[in-house]
DRENLUMKOL-53113 format. One record per residue: x, y, z of N, C-alpha, C in turn; residue in one letter; residue number from 1. Coordinates in pm, 1 decimal. Example, Ala and Ser with C-alpha at 12.3 -4.5 7.8 and 13.67 -1.06 7.14 Angstrom:
REM DRENLUMKOL-53113
<rec><n_u>1319.0</n_u><n_v>-569.0</n_v><n_w>780.0</n_w><ca_u>1230.0</ca_u><ca_v>-450.0</ca_v><ca_w>780.0</ca_w><c_u>1320.0</c_u><c_v>-330.0</c_v><c_w>780.0</c_w><aa>A</aa><i>1</i></rec>
<rec><n_u>1285.0</n_u><n_v>-225.0</n_v><n_w>708.0</n_w><ca_u>1367.0</ca_u><ca_v>-106.0</ca_v><ca_w>714.0</ca_w><c_u>1290.0</c_u><c_v>3.0</c_v><c_w>787.0</c_w><aa>S</aa><i>2</i></rec>
This chain:
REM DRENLUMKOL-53113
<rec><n_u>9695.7</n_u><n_v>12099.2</n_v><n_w>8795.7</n_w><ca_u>9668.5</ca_u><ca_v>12045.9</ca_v><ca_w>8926.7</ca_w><c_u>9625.3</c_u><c_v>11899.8</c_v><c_w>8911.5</c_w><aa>X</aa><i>1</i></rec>
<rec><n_u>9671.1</n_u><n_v>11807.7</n_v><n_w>9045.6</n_w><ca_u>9658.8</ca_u><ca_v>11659.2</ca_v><ca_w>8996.6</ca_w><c_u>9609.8</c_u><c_v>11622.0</c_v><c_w>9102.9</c_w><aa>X</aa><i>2</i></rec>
<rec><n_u>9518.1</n_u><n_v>11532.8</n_v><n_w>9069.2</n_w><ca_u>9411.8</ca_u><ca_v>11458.4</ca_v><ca_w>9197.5</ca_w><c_u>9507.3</c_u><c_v>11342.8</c_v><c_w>9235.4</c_w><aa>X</aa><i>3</i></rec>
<rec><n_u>9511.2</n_u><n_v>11286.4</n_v><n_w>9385.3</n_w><ca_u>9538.5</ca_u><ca_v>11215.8</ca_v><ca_w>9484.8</ca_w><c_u>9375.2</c_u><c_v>11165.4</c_v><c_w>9501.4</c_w><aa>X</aa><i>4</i></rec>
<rec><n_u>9313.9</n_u><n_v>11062.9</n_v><n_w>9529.4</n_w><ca_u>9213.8</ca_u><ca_v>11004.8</ca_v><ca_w>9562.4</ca_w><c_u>9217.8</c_u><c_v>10830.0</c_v><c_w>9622.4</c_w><aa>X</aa><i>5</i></rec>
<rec><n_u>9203.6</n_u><n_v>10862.5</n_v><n_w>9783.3</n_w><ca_u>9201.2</ca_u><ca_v>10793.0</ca_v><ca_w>9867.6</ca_w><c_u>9032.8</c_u><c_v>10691.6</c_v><c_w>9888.9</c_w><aa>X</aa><i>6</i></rec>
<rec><n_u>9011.3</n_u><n_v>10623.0</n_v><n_w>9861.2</n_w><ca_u>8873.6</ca_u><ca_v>10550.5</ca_v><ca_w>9927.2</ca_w><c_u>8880.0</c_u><c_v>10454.4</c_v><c_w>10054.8</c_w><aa>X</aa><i>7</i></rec>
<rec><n_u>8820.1</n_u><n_v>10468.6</n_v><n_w>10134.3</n_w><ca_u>8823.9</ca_u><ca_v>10407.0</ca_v><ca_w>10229.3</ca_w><c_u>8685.1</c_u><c_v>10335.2</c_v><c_w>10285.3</c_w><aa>X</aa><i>8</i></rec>
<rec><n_u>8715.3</n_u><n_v>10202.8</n_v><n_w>10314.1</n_w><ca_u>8565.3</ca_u><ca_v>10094.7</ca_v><ca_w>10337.7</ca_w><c_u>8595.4</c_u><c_v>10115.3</c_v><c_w>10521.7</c_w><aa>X</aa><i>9</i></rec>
<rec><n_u>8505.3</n_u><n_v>10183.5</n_v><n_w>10579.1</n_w><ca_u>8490.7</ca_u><ca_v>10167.0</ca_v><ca_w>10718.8</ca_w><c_u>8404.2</c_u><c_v>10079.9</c_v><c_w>10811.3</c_w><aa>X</aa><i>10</i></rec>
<rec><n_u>8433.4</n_u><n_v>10040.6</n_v><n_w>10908.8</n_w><ca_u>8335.9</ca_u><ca_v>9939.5</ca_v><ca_w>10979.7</ca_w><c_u>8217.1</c_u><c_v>9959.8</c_v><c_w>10959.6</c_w><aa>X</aa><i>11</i></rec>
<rec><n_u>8194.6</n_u><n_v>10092.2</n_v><n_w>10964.0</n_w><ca_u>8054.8</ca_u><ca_v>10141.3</ca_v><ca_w>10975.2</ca_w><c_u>8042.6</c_u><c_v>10283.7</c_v><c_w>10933.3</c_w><aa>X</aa><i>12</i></rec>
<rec><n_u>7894.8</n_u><n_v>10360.9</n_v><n_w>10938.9</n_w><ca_u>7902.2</ca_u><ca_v>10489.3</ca_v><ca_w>10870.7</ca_w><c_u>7939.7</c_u><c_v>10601.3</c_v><c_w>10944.2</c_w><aa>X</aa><i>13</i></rec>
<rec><n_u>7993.5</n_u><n_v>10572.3</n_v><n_w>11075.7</n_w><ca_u>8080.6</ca_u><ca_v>10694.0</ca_v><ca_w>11112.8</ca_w><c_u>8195.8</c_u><c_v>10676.2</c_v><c_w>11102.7</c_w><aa>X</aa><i>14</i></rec>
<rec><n_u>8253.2</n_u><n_v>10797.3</n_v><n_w>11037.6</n_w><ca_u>8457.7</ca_u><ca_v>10847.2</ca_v><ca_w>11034.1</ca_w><c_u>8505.6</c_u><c_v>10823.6</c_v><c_w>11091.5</c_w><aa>X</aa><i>15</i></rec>
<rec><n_u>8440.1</n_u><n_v>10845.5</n_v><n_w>11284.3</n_w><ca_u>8576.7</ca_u><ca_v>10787.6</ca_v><ca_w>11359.2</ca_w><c_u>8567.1</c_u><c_v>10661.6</c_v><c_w>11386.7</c_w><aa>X</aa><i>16</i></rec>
<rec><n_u>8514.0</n_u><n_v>10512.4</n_v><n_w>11278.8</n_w><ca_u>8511.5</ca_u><ca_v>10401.9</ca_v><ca_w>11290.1</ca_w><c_u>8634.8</c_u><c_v>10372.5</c_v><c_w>11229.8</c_w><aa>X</aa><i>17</i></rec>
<rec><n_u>8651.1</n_u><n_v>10245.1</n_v><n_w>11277.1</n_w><ca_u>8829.2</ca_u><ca_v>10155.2</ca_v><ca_w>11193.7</ca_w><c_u>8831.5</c_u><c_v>10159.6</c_v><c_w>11043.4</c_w><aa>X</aa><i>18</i></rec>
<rec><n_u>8897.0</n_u><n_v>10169.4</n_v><n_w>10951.9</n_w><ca_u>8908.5</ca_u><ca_v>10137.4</ca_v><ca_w>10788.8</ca_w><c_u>8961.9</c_u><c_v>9997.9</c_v><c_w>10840.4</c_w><aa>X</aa><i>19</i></rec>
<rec><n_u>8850.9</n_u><n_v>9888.1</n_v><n_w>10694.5</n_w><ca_u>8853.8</ca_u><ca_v>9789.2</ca_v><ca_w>10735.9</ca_w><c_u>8885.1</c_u><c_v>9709.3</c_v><c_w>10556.6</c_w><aa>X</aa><i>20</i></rec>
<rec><n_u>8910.1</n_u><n_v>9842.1</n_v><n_w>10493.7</n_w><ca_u>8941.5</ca_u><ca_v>9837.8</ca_v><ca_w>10324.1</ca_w><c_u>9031.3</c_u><c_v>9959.7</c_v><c_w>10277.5</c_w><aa>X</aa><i>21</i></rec>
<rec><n_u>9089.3</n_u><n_v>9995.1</n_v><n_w>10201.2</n_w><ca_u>9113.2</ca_u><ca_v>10110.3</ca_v><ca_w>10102.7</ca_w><c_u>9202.7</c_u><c_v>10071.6</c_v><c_w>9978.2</c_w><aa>X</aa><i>22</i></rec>
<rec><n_u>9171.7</n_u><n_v>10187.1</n_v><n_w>9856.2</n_w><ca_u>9265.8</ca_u><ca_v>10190.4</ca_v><ca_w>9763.8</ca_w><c_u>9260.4</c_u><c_v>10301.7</c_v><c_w>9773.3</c_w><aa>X</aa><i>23</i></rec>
<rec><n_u>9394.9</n_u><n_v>10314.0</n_v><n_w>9685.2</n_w><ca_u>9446.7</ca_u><ca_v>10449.0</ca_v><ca_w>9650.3</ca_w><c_u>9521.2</c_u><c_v>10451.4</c_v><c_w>9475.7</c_w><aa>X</aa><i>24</i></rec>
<rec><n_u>9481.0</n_u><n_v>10583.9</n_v><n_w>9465.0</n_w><ca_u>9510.1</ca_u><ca_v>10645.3</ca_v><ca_w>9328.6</ca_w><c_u>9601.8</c_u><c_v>10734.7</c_v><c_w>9318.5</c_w><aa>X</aa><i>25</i></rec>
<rec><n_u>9686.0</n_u><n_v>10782.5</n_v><n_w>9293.6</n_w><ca_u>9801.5</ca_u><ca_v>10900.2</ca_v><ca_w>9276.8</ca_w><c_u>9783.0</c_u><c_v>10958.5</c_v><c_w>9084.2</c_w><aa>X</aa><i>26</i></rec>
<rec><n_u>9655.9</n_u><n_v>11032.7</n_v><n_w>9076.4</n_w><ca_u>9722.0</ca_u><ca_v>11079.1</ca_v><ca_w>8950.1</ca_w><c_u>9843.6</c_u><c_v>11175.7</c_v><c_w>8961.0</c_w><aa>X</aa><i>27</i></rec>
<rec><n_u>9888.2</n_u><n_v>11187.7</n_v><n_w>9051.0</n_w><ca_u>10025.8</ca_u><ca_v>11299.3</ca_v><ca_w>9067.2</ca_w><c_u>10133.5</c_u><c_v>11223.8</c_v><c_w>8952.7</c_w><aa>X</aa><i>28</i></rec>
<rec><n_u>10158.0</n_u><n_v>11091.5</n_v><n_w>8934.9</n_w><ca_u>10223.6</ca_u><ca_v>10970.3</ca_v><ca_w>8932.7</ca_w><c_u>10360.0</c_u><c_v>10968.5</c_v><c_w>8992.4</c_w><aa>X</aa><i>29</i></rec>
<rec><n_u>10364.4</n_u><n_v>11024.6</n_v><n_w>9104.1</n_w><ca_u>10464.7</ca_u><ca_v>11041.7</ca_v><ca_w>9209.8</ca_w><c_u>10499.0</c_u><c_v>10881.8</c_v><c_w>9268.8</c_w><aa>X</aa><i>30</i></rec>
<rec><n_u>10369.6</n_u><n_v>10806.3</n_v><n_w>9282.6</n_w><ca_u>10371.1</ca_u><ca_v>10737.9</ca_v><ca_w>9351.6</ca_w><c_u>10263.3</c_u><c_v>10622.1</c_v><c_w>9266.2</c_w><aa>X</aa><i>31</i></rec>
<rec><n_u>10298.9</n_u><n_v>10520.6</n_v><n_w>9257.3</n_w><ca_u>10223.1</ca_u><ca_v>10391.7</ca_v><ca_w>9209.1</ca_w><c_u>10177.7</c_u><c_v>10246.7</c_v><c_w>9304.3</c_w><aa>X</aa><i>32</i></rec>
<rec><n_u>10051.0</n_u><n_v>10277.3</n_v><n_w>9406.6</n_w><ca_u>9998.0</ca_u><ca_v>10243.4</ca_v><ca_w>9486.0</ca_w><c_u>9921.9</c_u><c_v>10065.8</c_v><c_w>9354.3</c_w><aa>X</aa><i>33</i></rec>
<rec><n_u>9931.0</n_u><n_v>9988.7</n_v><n_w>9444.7</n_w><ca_u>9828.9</ca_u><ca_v>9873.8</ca_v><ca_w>9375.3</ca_w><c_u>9785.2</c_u><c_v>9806.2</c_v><c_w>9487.5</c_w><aa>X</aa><i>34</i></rec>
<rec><n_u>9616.9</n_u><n_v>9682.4</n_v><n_w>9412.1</n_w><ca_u>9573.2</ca_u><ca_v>9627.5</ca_v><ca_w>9510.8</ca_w><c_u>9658.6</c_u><c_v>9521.8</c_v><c_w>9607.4</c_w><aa>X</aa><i>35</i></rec>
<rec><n_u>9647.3</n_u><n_v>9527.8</n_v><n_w>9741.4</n_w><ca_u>9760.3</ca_u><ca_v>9459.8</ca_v><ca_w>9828.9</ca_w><c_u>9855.4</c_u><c_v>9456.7</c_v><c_w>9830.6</c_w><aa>X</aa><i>36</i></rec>
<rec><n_u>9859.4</n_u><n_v>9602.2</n_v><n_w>9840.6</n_w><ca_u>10067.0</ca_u><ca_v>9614.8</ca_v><ca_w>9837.7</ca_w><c_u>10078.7</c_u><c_v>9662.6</c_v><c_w>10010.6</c_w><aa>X</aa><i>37</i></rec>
<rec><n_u>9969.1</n_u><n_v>9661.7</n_v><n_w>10119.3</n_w><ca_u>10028.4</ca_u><ca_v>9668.7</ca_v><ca_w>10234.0</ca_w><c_u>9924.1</c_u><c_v>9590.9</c_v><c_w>10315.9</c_w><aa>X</aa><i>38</i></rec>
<rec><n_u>9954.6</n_u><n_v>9574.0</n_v><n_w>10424.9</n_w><ca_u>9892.6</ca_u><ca_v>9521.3</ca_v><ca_w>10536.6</ca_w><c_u>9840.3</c_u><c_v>9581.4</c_v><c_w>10606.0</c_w><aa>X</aa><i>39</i></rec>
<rec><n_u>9879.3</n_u><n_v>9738.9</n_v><n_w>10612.3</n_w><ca_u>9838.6</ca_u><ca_v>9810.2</ca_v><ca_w>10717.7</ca_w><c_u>9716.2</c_u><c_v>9906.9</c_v><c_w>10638.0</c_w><aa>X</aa><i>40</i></rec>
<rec><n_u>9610.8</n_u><n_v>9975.4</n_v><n_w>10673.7</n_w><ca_u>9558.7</ca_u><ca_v>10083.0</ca_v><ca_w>10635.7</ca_w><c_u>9650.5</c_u><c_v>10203.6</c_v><c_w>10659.9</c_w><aa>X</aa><i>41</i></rec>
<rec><n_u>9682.4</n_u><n_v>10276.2</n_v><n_w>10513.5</n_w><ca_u>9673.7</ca_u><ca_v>10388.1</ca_v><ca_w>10546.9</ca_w><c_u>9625.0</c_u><c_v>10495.1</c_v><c_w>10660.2</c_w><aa>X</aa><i>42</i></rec>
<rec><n_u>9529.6</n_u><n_v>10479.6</n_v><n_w>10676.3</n_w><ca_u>9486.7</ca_u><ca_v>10547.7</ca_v><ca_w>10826.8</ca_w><c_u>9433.2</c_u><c_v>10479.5</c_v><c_w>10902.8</c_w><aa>X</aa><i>43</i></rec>
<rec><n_u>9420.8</n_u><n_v>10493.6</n_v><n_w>11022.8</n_w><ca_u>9305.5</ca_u><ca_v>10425.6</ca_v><ca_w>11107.3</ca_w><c_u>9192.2</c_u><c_v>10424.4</c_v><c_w>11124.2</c_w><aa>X</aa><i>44</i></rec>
<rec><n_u>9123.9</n_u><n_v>10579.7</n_v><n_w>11067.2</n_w><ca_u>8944.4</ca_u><ca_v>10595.8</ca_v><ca_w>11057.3</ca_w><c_u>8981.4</c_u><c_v>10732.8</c_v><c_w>10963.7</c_w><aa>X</aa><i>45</i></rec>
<rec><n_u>8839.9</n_u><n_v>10735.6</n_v><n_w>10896.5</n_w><ca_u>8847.6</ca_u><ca_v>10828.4</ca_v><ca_w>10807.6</ca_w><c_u>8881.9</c_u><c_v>10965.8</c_v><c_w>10904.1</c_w><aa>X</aa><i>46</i></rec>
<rec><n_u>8858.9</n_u><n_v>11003.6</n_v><n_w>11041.9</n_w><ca_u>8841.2</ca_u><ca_v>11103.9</ca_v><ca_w>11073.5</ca_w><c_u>8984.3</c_u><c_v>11153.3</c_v><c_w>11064.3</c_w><aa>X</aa><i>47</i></rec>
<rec><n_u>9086.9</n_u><n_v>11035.1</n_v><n_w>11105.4</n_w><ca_u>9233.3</ca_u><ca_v>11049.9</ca_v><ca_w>11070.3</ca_w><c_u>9260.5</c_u><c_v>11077.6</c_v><c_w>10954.9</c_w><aa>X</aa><i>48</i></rec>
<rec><n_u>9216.4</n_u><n_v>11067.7</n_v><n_w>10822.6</n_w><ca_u>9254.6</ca_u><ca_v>11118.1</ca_v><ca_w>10726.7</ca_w><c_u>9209.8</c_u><c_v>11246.0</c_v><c_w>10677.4</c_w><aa>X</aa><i>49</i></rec>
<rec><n_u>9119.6</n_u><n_v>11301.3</n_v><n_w>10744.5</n_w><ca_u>9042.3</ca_u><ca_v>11447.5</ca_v><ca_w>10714.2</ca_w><c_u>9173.3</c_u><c_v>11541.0</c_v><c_w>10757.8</c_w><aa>X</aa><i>50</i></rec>
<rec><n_u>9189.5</n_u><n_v>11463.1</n_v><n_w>10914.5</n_w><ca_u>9310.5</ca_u><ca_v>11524.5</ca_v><ca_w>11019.2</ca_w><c_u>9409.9</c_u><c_v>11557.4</c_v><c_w>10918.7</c_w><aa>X</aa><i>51</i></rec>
<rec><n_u>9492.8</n_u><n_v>11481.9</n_v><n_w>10805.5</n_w><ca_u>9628.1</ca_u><ca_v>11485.5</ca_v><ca_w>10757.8</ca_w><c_u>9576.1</c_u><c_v>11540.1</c_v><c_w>10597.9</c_w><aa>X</aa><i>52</i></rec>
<rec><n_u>9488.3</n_u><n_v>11619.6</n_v><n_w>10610.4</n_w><ca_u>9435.5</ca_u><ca_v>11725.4</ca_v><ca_w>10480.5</ca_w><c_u>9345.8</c_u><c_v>11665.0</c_v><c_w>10373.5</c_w><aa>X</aa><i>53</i></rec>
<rec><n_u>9320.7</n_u><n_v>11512.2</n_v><n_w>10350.9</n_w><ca_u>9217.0</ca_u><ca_v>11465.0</ca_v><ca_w>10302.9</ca_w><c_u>9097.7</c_u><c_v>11583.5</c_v><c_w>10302.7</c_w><aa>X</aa><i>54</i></rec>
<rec><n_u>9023.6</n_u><n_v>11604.9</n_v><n_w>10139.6</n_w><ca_u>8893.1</ca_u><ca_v>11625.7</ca_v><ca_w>10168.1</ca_w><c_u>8800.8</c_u><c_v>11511.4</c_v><c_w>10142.9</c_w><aa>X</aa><i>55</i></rec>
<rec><n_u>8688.2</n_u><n_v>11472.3</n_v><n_w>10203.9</n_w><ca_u>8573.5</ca_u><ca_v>11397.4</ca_v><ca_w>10195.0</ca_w><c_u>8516.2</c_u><c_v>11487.9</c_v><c_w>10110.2</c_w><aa>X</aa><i>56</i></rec>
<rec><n_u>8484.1</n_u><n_v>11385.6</n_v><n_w>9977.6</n_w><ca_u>8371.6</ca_u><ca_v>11418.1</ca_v><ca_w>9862.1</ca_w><c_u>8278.0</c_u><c_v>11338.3</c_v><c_w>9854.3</c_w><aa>X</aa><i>57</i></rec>
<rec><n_u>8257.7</n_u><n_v>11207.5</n_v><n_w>9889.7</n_w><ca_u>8157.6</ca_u><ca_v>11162.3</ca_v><ca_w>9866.8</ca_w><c_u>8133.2</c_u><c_v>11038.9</c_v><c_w>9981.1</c_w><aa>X</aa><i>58</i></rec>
<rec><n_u>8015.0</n_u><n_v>10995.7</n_v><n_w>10038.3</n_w><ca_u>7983.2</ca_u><ca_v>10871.4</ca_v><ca_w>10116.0</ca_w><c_u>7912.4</c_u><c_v>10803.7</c_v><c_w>10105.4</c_w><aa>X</aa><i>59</i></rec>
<rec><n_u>7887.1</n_u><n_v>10649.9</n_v><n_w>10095.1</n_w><ca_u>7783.9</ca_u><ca_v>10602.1</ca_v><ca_w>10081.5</ca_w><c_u>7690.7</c_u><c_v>10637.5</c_v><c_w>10084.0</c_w><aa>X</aa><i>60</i></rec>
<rec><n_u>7587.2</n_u><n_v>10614.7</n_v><n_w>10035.6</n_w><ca_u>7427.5</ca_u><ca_v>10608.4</ca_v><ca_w>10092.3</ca_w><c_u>7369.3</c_u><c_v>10514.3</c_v><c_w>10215.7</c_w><aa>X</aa><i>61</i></rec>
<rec><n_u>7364.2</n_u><n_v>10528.9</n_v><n_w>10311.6</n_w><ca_u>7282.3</ca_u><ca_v>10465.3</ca_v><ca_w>10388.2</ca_w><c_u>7124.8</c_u><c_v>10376.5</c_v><c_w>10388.5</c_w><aa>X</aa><i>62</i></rec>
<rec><n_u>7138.9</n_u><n_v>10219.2</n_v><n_w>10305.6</n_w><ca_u>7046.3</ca_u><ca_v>10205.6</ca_v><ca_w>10316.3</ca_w><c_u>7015.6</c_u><c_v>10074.9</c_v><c_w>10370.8</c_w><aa>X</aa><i>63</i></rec>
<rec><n_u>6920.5</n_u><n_v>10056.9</n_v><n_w>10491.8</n_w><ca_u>6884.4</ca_u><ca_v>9961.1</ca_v><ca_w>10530.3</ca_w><c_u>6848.6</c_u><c_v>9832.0</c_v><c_w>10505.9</c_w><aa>X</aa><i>64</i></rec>
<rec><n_u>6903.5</n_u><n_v>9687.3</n_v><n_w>10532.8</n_w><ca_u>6901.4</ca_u><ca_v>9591.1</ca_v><ca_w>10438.8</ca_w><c_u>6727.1</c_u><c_v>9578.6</c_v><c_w>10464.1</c_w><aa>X</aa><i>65</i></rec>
<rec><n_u>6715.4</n_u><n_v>9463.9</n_v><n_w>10386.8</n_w><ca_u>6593.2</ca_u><ca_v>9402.9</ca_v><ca_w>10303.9</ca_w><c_u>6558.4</c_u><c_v>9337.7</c_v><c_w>10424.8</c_w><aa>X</aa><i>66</i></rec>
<rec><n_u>6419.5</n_u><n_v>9291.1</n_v><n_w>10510.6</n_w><ca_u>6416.2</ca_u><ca_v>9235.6</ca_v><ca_w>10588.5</ca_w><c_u>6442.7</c_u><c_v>9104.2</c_v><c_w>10562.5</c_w><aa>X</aa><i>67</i></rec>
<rec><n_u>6476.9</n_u><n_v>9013.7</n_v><n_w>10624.6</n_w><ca_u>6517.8</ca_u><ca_v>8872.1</ca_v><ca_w>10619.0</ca_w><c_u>6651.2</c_u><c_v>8874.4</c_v><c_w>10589.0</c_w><aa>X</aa><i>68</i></rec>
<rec><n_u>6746.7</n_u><n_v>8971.1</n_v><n_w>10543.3</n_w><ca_u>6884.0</ca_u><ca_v>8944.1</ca_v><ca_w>10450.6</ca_w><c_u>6952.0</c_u><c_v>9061.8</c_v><c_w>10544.9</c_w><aa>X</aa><i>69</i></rec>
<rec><n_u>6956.4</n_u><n_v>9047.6</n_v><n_w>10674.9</n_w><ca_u>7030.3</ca_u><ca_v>9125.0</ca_v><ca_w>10728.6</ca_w><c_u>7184.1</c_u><c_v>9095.4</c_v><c_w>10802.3</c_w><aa>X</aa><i>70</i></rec>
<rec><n_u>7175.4</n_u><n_v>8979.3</n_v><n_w>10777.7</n_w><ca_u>7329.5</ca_u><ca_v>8945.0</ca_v><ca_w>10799.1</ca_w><c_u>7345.1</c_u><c_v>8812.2</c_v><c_w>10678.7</c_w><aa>X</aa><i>71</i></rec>
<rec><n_u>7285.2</n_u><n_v>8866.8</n_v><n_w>10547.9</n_w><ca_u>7380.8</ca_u><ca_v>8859.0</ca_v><ca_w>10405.4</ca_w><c_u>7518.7</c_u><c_v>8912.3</c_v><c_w>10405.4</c_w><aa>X</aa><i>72</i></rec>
<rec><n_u>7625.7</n_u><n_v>8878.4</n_v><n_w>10321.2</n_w><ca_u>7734.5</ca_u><ca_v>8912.8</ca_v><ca_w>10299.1</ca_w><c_u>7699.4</c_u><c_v>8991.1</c_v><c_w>10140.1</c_w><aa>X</aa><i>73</i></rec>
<rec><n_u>7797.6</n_u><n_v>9095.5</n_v><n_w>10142.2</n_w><ca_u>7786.1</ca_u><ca_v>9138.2</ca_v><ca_w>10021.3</ca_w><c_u>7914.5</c_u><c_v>9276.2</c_v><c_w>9957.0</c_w><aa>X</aa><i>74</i></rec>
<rec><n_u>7883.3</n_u><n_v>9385.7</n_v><n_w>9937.0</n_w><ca_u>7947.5</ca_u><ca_v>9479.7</ca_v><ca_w>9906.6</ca_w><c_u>8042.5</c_u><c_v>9501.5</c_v><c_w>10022.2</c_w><aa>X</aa><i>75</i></rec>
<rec><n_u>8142.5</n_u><n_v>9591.0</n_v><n_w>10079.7</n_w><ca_u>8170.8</ca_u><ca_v>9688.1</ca_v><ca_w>10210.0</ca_w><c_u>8059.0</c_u><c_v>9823.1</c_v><c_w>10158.3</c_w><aa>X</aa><i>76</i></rec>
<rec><n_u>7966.4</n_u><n_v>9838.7</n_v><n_w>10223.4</n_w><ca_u>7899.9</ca_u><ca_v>9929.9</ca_v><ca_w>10217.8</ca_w><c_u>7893.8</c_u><c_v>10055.9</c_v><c_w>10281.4</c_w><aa>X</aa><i>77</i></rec>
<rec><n_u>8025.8</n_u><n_v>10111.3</n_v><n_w>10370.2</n_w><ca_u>8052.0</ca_u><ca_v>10192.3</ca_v><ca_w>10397.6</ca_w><c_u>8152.1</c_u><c_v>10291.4</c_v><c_w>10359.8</c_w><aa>X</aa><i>78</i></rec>
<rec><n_u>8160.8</n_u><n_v>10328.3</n_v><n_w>10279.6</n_w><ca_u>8240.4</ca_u><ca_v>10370.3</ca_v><ca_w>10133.2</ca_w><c_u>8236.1</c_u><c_v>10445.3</c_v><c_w>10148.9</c_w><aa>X</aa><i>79</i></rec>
<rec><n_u>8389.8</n_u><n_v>10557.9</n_v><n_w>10185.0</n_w><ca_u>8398.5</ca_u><ca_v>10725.3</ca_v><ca_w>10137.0</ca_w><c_u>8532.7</c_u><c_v>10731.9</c_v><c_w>10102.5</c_w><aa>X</aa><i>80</i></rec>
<rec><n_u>8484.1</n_u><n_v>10864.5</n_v><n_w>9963.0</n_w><ca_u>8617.8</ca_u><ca_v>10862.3</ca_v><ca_w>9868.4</ca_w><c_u>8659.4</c_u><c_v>10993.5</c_v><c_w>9948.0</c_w><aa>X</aa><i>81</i></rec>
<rec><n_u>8778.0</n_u><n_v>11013.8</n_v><n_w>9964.7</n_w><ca_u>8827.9</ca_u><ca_v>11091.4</ca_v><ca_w>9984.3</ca_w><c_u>8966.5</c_u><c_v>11225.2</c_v><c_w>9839.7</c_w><aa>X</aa><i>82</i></rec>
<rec><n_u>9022.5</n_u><n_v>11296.2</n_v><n_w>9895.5</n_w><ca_u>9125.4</ca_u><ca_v>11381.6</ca_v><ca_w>9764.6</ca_w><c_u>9194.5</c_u><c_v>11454.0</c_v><c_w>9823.2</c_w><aa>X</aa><i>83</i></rec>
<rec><n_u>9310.2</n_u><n_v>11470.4</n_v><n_w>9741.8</n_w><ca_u>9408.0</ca_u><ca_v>11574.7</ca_v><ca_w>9762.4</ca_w><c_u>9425.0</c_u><c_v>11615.2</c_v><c_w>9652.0</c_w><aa>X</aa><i>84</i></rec>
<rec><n_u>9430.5</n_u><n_v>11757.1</n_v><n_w>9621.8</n_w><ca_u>9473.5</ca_u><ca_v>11856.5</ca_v><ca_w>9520.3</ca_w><c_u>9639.9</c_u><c_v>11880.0</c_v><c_w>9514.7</c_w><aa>X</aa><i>85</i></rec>
């Protein structure tokens, strides 16, 4: 059995927000995905990809910036990996 693993950077920490990042992995090697090979997201919000059999394994942590550094630039901090078996 071969992992498919989707990550997706969303606006924010709810699913049905826009993907505003992703990569993708195919260990199937069906398919050989690299960084900026499209314009479009794969899906439109994670909740759309749960929809088309994605499981969610893992999500950011939620943690509140530092006072004073709240509109710092930094990571996409809304990060969930997603899989297909």
């Amino acid at each position: 059995m071969n992992q498919q693993v989707l990550v997706l950077y969303l606006a924010s920490s709810a699913l049905d927000s826009d993907v505003v990042g992703w990569s993708r992995y195919d260990g199937t090697g069906n398919t050989h995905p690299t960084t900026g090979d499209g314009d479009e997201p794969p899906y439109k919000t994670g909740l759309a990809a749960l929809q088309d059999g994605w499981r969610l394994f893992q999500a950011s942590q939620l943690i509140p910036p530092h006072p004073g550094h709240e509109y710092d630039t930094s990571f996409l901090k809304h990060e969930f990996f997603f899989e297909k078996l």
